[in-house]
N, C-alpha and C positions, 0 to 999 in steps of 0.2 A: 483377546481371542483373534487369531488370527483366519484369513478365508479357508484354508483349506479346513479349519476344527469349524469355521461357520458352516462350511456346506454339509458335512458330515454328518451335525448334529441337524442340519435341517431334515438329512435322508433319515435320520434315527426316527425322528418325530412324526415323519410321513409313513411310515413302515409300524409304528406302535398302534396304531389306529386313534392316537387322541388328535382330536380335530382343533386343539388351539394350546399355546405355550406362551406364555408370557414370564419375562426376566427383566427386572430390573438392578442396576449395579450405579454406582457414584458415575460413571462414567458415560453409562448407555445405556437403553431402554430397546430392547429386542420381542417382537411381536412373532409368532409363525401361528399360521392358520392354515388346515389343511380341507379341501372339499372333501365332500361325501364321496363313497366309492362309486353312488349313481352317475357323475358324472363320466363323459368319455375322455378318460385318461385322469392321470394325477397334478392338480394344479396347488401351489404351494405359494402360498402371497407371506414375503418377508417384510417386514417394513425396522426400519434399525433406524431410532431417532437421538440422536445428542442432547441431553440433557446439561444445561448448564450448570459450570460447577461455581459456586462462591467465592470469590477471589480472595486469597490471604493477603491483599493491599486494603480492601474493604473494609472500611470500620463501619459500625452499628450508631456514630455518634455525625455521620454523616446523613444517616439515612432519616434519622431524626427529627433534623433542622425542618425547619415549616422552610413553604416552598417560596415564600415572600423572601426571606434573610438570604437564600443562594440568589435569587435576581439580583437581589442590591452590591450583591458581588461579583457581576459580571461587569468586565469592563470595555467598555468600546474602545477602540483603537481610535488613535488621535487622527486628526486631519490633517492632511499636509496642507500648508501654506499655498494659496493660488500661484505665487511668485515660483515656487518650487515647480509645483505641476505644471504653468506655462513652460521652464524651461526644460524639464524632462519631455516635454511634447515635440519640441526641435530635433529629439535623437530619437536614431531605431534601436529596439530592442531585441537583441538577440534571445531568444528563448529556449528554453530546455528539447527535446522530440520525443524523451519519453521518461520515463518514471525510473529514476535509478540514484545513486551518489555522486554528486560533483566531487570533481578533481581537478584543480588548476594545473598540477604538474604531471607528468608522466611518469613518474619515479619518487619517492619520497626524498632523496637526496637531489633531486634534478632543479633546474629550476622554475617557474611558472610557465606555463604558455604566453600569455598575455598579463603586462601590470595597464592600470592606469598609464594613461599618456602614450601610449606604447600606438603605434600606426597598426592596422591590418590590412590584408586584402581581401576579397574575395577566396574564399575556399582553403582559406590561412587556420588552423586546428587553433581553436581556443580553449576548450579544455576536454576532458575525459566525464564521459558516463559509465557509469559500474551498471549494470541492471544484470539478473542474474550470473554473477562471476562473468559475466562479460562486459571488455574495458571499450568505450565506444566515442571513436575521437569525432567531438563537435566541433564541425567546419562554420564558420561564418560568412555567411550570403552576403552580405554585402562590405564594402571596401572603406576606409574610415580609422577613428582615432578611438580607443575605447575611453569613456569619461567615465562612466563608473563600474564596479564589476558590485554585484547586488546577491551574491551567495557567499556564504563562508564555505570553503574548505573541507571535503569531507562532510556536508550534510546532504539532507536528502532533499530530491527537488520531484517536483511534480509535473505532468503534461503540462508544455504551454508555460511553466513558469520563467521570467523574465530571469536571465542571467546574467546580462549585462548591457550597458547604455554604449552605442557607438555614433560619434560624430561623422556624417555622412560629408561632413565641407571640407 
């Protein structure tokens, strides 16, 4: 249903004189409530609530399981080695600015902005964020050797998340 058949039918319902309609459909649950004519003027309270639909990925043999057997199968992510983490602590990390798709290259045929070993400078494009069909080249603040790049290609990254390790020396 689209607005203009919603408002239509809301005026249809406020003109019949019944004071309340309720519909529901797989999709949507649509309330209209109309005041008394004692009232001054005509007030008409819509309320249109989304009804969750059951997903066809959803099996019934999931829902199942006691709630003990899905804990024992979560898995914590391993630790990094202190040796590791001391040395990622020597480098700055270049971070994401906002919620979009990394792209190392500017072109599928082109070739990367930045590899490993690769020097940059201040304000030197390291790669590409997609965030609504808009391509948005990330500059890099500070000046250095890139030691690691920590996103694959085409995925999606998050505020703030870590894109790559740069050697400031």
């Amino acid at each position: 249903m689209d607005y203009k058949e919603l408002k239509d039918f809301i005026k249809s319902v406020a003109k019949s004189g019944v004071s309340e309609v309720e519909i529901k459909t797989d999709e949507m649950k649509l309330s209209v409530r109309v005041s008394p004519k004692g009232n001054s003027g005509t007030h008409t309270e819509t309320i249109i609530q989304q009804v969750p639909v059951q997903s066809p990925f959803a099996t019934g043999t999931m829902m199942q399981q006691p709630i003990q057997n899905l804990q024992t199968q979560v898995q914590t992510p391993a630790e990094k080695p202190e040796d590791t983490q001391s040395e990622d602590d020597k480098y700055i990390t270049v971070k994401s600015p906002m919620v979009g798709t990394f792209y190392r290259k500017p072109a599928p045929d082109k070739a990367p902005f930045v590899n490993v070993g690769d020097t940059i400078s201040e304000n030197s494009v390291v790669c590409i964020i997609e965030a609504m069909k808009l391509f948005n080249e990330i500059e890099a603040e500070v000046s250095g050797k890139i030691v690691k790049i920590l996103v694959d290609d085409a995925s999606p990254v998050e505020f703030e998340q870590a894109l790559f390790l740069v050697d400031p020396s």
